[in-house]
N, C-alpha and C positions, 0 to 999 in steps of 0.2 A: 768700363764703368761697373761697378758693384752692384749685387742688388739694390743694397742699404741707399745709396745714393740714386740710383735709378727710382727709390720712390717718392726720394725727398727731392725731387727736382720740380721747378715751378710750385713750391706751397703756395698758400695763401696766408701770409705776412699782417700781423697787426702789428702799428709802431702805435704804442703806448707814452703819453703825453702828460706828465700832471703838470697845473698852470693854477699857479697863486697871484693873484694882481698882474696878470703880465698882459697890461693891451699894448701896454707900450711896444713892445718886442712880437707879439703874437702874429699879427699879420707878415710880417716880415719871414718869421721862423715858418708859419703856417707855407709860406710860396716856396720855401726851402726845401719844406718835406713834400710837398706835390711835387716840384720836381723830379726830386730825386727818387718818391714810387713809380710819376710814369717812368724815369728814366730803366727803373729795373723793370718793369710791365714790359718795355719796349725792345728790352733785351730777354725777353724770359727767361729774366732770375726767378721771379717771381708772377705765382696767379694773378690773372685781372679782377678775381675777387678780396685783393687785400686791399684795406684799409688803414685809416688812424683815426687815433682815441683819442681825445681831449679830455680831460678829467679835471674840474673844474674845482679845486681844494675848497669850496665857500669864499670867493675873490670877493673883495668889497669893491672892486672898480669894476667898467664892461669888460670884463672878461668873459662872462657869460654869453654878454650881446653877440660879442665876435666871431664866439664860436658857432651860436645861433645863424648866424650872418654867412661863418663859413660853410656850414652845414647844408644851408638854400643854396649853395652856388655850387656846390662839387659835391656829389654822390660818396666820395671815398671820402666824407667826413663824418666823423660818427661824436657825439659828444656826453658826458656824465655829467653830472652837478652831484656836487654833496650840498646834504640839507643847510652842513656848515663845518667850519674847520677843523677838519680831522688830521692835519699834517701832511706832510710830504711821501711817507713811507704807508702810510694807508692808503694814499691818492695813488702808489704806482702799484700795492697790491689789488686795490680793485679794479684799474682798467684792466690787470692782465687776467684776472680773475675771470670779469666779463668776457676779456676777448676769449677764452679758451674754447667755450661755448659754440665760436665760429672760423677758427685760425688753425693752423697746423704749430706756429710759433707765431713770439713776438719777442719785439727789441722795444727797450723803453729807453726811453731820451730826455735829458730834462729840454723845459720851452724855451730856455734863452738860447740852444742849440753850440752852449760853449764845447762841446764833444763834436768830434768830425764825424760828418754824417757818412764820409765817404767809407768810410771803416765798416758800413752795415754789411758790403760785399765782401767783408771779410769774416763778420760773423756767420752772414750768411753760407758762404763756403764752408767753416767749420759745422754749422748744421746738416749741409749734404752731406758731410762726409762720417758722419754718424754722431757728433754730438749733440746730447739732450743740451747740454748747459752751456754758454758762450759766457765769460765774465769779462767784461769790458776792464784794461788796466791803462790808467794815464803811462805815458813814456815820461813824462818828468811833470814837476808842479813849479816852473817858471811862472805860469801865469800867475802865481799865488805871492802874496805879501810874507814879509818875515814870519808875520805871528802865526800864521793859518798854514804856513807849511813849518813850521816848528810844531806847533799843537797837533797836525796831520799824522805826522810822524811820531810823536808820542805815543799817539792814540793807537796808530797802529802797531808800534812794537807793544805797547799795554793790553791791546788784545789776544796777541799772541802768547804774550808772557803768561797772561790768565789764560790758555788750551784754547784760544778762539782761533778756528781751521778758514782764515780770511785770509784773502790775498792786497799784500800792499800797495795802496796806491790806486785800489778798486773803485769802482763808480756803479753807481745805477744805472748806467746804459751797459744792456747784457740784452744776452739773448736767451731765451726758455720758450722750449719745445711744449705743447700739449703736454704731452706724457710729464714731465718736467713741473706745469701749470696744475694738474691733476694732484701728484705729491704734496705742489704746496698748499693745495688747499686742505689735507689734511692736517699743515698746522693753527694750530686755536689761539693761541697768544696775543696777547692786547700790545703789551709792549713791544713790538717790531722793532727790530734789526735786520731787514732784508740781507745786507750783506753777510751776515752770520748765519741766520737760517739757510739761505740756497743753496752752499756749500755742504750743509748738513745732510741737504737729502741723499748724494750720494751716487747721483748716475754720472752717465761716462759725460766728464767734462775738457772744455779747451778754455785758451787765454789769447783772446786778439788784442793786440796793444793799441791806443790812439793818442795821436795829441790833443790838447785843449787850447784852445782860444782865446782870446779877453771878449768880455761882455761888450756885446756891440749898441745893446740899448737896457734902458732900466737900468737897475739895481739892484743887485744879490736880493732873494728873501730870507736866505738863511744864515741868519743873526747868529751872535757868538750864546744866547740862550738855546737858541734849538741846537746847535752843534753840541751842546755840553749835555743839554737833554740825550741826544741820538749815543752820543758818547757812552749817556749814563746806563742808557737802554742795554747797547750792548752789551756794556761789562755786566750789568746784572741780571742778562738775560741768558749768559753761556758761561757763566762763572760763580762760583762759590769759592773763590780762594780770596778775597775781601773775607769773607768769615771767616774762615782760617787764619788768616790774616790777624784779625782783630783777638781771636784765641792767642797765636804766638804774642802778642801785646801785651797781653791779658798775664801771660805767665812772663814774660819779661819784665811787667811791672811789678810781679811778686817779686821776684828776685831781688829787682830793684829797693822794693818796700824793707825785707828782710835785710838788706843791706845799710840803709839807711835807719833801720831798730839798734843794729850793733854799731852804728856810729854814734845815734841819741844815748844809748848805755854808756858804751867811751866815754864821752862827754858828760853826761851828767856824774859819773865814777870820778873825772877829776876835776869837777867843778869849770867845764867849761859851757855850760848849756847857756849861756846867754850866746857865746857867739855862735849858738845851732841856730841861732834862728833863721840864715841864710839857708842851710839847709833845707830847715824844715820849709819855705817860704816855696823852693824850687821842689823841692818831692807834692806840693798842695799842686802847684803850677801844671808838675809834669803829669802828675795821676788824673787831676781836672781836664788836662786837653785829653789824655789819650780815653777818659770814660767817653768824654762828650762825641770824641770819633767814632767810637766802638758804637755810641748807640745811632748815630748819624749813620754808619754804617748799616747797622741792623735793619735801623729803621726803612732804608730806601727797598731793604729787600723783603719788609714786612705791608709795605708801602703798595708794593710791587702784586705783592702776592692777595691783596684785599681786593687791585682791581683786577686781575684776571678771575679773581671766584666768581665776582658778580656776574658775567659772564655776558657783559651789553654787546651788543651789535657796533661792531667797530665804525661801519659807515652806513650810513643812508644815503639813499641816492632820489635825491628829491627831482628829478629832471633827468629821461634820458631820449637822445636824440638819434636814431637809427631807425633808416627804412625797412629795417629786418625785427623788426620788435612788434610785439602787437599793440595797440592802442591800447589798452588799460596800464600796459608798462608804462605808456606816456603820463598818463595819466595822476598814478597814484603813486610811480616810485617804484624802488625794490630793496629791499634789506638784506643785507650778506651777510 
């Protein structure tokens, strides 16, 4: 055995949880993940100091209660509240945020537990053996409906096409090291793309594959508006070729313009301008859509750029539940 791996043996494990309305499923998934930490405790994969996060996105149902609930009954529960709905991809940067504070790593899972949980001892292995970064990748998207793996795949070759260094088929269940947790908190950006930034920072990274599941209770949260959102985040979080983009438009519709001036000339030179008006009808059409994109375009990245200046506190954390925390933390909150 290496050094490297002689010191990463038995960490102390944070499995990072964000949970939007999910009581339905939580207790369930909740018995899932105790299992499976004592089952690695029991095998010392992992320290008897690791825990799990719950991170409670502002749930309008008991979601809170449960966590609350699991928290008095099992010591390895630890639980967040945000003040209120901050999203999916802020919910899994703040538990790992938090847990770095007390973990050597962590793996984040979403709570309907549609990712195999069995796979952790496989990320986990890649972290002994000296990776900072584990990136979780489905083996296939069976589980998924025509549209959602048609749109998947879009989105991923449209990432790449725009220079985004994402791997296809990725998920939010990954593993990141301390040192790893540390990097990311030196990025500041409001608009998150997890999957885009972790790859950016750039230490020595692996790729465990898993299968995924069908939802065994509830109902997906994430709507075809936040998928398009997260979509949008990305491209115009690691890309500027949309603005280039809209420049090549910009001079292809001069071209365009120029070309249809020496056909109105033609035309009017031999008295045909009455039948230009189909012309002219589609040159109004074609320049009207492509401004109103260019600025539709513009806009999303001017849009973008207003709210990262302000510079708010992405989450609040109005409730945290950890016998490792001081009492005022309970108390009054923390802001990251």
């Amino acid at each position: 055995m290496t050094e490297v791996e002689n010191s990463r043996q038995k960490g102390i494990l944070y499995i990072v949880v964000p949970c939007y309305n999910e009581e339905e499923a939580l207790e369930t998934s909740a018995g899932k993940l105790l299992d499976k930490l004592h089952e690695l405790k029991e095998r010392e994969i992992i320290s008897g100091e690791s825990r799990i996060v719950f991170v409670d996105d502002g749930s309008r149902d008991r979601t809170w209660e449960l966590i609350k609930a699991l928290y008095e009954r099992n010591e390895e529960i630890k639980g967040l509240r945000f003040a209120h709905n901050r999203g999916h991809q802020n919910a899994i940067l703040a538990g790992m945020l938090y847990s770095r504070k007390h973990c050597d790593y962590t793996i984040t899972i979403d709570a309907d537990l549609q990712q195999d949980i069995n796979a952790m001892e496989n990320f986990i292995g890649e972290y002994v053996n000296g990776s900072e970064i584990v990136f979780g990748v489905r083996n296939s998207r069976n589980t998924d409906g025509f549209f959602k793996k048609f749109s998947a795949t879009l989105f991923y070759k449209t990432m790449r096409l725009m220079g985004c260094d994402i791997y296809e088929n990725s998920a939010d269940y990954r593993l990141m090291s301390a040192k790893a947790l540390e990097a990311l908190a030196e990025y500041d950006e409001v608009n998150l793309f997890l999957r885009g930034i972790i790859p950016d920072i750039g230490l020595k990274s692996s790729v465990v594959y898993f299968d995924v599941f069908p939802r065994m209770q509830g109902t997906s949260k994430y709507s075809l508006t936040k998928m398009f959102t997260l979509a949008a985040d990305g491209i115009t979080s690691f890309s500027i070729k949309p603005i280039r983009m809209v420049f090549a438009m910009g001079v292809l519709a001069l071209f365009v313009g120029l070309g249809m001036i020496i056909h109105i000339v033609y035309e009017h030179y031999f008295g045909y301008t009455v039948s230009g008006w189909s012309s002219i009808l589609m040159s109004i059409w074609v320049l009207g859509g492509a401004i109103l994109l260019s600025l539709g375009i513009i806009g999303e990245y001017v849009g973008r750029n207003y709210m990262e200046t302000k510079r708010r506190p992405r989450y609040y954390f109005w409730e945290i539940l950890s016998r490792d925390e001081r009492q005022s933390d309970h108390e009054t909150g923390q802001e990251f």
